[in-house]
PATOR-999050 format. One line per 2 residues: their letters; for each residue x, z negated, y negated of C-alpha. Coordinates in steps of 0.2 Angstrom, whole numbers. Layout:
A> X/Z/Y ~ ...
***
This chain:
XX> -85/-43/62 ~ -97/-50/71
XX> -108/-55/55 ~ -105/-37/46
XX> -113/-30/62 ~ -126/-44/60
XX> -129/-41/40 ~ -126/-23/39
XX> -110/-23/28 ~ -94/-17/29
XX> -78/-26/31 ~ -60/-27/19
XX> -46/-28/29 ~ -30/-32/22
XX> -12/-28/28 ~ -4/-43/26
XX> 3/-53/42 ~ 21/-57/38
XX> 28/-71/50 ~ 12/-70/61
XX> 16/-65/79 ~ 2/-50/79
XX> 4/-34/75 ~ -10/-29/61
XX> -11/-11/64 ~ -14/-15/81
XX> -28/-26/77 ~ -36/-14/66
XX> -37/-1/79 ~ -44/-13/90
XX> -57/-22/80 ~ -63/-2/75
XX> -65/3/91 ~ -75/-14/96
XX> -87/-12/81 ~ -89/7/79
XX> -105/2/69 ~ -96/-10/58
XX> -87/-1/41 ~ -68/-6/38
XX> -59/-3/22 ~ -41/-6/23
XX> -35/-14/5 ~ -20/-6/-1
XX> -18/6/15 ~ 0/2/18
XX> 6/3/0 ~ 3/-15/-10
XX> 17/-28/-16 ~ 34/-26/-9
XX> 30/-7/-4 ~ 44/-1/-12
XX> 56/-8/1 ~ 43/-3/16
XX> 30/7/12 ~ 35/25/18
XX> 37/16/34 ~ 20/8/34
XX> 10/24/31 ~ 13/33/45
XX> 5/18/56 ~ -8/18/45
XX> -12/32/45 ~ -9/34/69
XX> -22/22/68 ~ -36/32/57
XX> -31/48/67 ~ -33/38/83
XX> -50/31/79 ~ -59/47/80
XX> -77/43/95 ~ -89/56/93
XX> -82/63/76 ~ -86/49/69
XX> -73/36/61 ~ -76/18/53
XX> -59/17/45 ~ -57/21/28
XX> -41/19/15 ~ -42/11/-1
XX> -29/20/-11 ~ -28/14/-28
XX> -10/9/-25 ~ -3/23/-18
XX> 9/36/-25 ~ 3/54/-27
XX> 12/61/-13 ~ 4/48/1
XX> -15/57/-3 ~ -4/74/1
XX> 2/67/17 ~ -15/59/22
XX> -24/74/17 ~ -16/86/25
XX> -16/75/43 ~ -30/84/53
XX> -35/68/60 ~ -38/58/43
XX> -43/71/30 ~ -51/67/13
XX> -68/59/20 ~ -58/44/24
XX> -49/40/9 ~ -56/27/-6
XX> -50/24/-24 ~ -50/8/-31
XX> -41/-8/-29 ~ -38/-28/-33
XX> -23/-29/-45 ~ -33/-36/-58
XX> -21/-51/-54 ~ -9/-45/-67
XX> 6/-42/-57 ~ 23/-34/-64
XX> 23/-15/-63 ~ 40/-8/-59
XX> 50/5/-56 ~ 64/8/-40
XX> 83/3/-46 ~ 89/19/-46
XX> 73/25/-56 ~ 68/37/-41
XX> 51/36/-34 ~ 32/31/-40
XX> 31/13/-50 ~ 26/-1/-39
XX> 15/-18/-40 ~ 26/-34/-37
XX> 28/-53/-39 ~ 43/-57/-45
XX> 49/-74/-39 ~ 64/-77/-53
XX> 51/-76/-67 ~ 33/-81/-71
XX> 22/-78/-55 ~ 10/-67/-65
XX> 17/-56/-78 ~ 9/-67/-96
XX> 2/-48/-101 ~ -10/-39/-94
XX> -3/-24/-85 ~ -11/-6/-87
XX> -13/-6/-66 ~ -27/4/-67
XX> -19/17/-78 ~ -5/18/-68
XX> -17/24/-55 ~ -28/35/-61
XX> -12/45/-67 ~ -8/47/-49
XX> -26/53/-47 ~ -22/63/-59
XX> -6/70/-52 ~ -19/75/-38
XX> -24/87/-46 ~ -10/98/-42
XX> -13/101/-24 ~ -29/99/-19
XX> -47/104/-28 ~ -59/93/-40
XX> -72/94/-25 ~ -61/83/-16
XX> -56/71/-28 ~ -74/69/-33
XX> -76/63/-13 ~ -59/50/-16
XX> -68/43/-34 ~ -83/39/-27
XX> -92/53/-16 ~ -86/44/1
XX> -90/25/-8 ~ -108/32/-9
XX> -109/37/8 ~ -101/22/15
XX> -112/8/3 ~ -126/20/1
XX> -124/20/-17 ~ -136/28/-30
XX> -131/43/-37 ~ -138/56/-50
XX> -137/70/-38 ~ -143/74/-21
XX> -130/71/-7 ~ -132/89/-5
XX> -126/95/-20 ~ -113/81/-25
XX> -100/79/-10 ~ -96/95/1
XX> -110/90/13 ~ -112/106/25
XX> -92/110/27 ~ -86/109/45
XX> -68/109/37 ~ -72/94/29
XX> -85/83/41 ~ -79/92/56
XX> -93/93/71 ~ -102/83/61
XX> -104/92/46 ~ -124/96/52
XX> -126/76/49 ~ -120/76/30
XX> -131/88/25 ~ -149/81/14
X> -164/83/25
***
């Protein structure tokens, strides 16, 4: 933390932490509020390998913990959310104290990991090792079109405008990305039901 300060760069912080005596959300919560200056992007959000035996359970501390990091109406946690299921950006979105400024598409399974479905066939397909066979599935898996379906599903609550802000609008503001457009035309700058009692600092100069 201490050298993204120094260098300016944000930090991935990812969930894992089985058999450690620590609880990670904890942590999070308070390595955000020691470094309000310092970026933190939470790999998988709650929802990576194994999620389908635990991940409804994990979002909702997720997610306490970017509600609760509000100083200022400013907040330096943000959610990568490449792996989750279309109904976790409904739940994260509609939370008045997270909102779609703080959610990030994207992802690391490039690692080739078995996509699977629950036993009983309910519920979104999930990323998993699968210790009884190879490791690594010997095929490439389509990971990133199993999510940009959900991104797709999307689509069928919320507006374009706010997608736009999850595909890359926020990952502009954050890394200070280029983009073709003004900041002012681009990503809702100027909406106080978006940025809140900030909504005058989003605007271009």
């Amino acid at each position: 933390m201490d050298l993204a300060r120094k260098y300016n760069v944000t930090i991935d912080y990812h969930e894992f932490s089985n058999g450690y005596e620590w609880d990670h959300w904890k942590l999070l919560g308070r390595l955000a509020k020691e470094y309000p200056d310092v970026p933190i992007v939470v790999s998988h959000a709650g929802h990576s390998v194994g999620a389908y035996n635990d991940g409804d359970l994990e979002l909702p501390k997720v997610l306490r913990v970017v509600g609760g990091n509000w100083r200022g109406g400013k907040n330096n946690i943000y959610l990568e959310t490449g792996s989750w299921p279309a109904e976790y950006f409904k739940i994260a979105m509609q939370d008045p104290n997270v909102g779609v400024t703080q959610l990030i598409w994207g992802g690391d399974y490039g690692s080739r990991q078995y996509m699977l479905r629950p036993l009983d066939r309910n519920g979104p397909a999930y990323a998993t090792f699968m210790p009884r066979w190879k490791m690594e599935a010997p095929y490439q898996v389509d990971w990133w079109g199993t999510s940009l379906h959900r991104i797709d599903q999307v689509k069928d609550f919320t507006t374009q405008d706010e997608i736009n802000l999850i595909l890359g609008g926020n990952a502009a503001q954050i890394w200070n990305l280029p983009t073709p457009l003004p900041h002012d035309r681009m990503f809702m700058n100027g909406r106080p039901d978006v940025w809140g009692i900030t909504w005058q600092d989003s605007m271009a100069e």
